[in-house]
N, C-alpha and C positions, 0 to 999 in steps of 0.2 A: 504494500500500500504506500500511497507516496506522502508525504506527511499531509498536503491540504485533505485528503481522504481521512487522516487521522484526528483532522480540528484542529493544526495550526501551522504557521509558515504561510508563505503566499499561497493566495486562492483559495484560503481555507473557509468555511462559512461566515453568516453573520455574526451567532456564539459561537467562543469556541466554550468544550466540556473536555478536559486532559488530565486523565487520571494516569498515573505512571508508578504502580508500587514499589515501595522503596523493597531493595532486596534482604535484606538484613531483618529477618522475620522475626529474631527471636533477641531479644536484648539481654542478659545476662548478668549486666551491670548496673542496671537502672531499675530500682526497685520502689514498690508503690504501697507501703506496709502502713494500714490505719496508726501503729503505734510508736512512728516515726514520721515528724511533719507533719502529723492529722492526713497523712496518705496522699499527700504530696510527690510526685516522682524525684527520686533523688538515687545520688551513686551510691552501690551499693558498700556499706561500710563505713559509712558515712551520712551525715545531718546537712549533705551539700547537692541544695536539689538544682533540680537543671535548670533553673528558671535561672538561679542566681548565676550557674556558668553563662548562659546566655547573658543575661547582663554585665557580668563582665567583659566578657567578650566580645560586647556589641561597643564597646566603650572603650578597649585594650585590646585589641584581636592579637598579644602577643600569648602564644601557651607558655612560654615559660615563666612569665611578669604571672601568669596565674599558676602555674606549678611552684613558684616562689611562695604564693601569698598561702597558697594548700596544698602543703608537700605530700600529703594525702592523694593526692588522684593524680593517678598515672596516665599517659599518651593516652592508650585505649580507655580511658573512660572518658576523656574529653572527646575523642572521636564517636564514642559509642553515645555521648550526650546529643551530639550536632545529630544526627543519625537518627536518633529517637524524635529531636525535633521536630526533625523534614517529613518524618512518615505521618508524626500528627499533624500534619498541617492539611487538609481538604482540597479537593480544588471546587471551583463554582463556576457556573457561566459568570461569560464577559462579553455583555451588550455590548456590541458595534454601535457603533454610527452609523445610522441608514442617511446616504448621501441622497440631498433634498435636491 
């Protein structure tokens, strides 16, 4: 199929709908426990939920300036946090502009 077939790139419809599952089915590290965070996702072994890595990292995108701050979480959990993100994220239609 060639991607406008698929809902997006040139010539693709008026919505597009682009759902693309992330591969990474099973998370290991991100754990979602009511008696930790009130069941807030966070790494596991840890009081350090993904929100907050996001946050830092939307703000310091250096891993190490945040493996300084939490010597606590290693490469793969901050990889494995981004990863958890992307897969929660939805996708939705995106009205065009119907040219007048």
């Amino acid at each position: 199929m060639t991607p406008a077939e698929l809902g997006y790139g040139p010539g693709a419809p008026h919505a597009l709908r682009v759902h693309m599952p992330h591969p990474l089915a099973k998370f290991d590290r991100i754990v979602a426990d009511p008696n930790i965070l009130s069941g807030i996702p966070c790494v596991r072994g840890t009081r350090i939920s993904v929100r907050r890595v996001l946050d830092i990292l939307s703000t310091n995108p250096s891993w190490d300036d945040l493996r300084a701050d939490y010597p606590t979480l290693a490469h793969d959990d901050i990889q494995q946090v981004l990863a958890f993100a992307a897969s929660q994220m939805t996708d939705r239609f995106i009205p065009r502009a119907s040219k007048s």
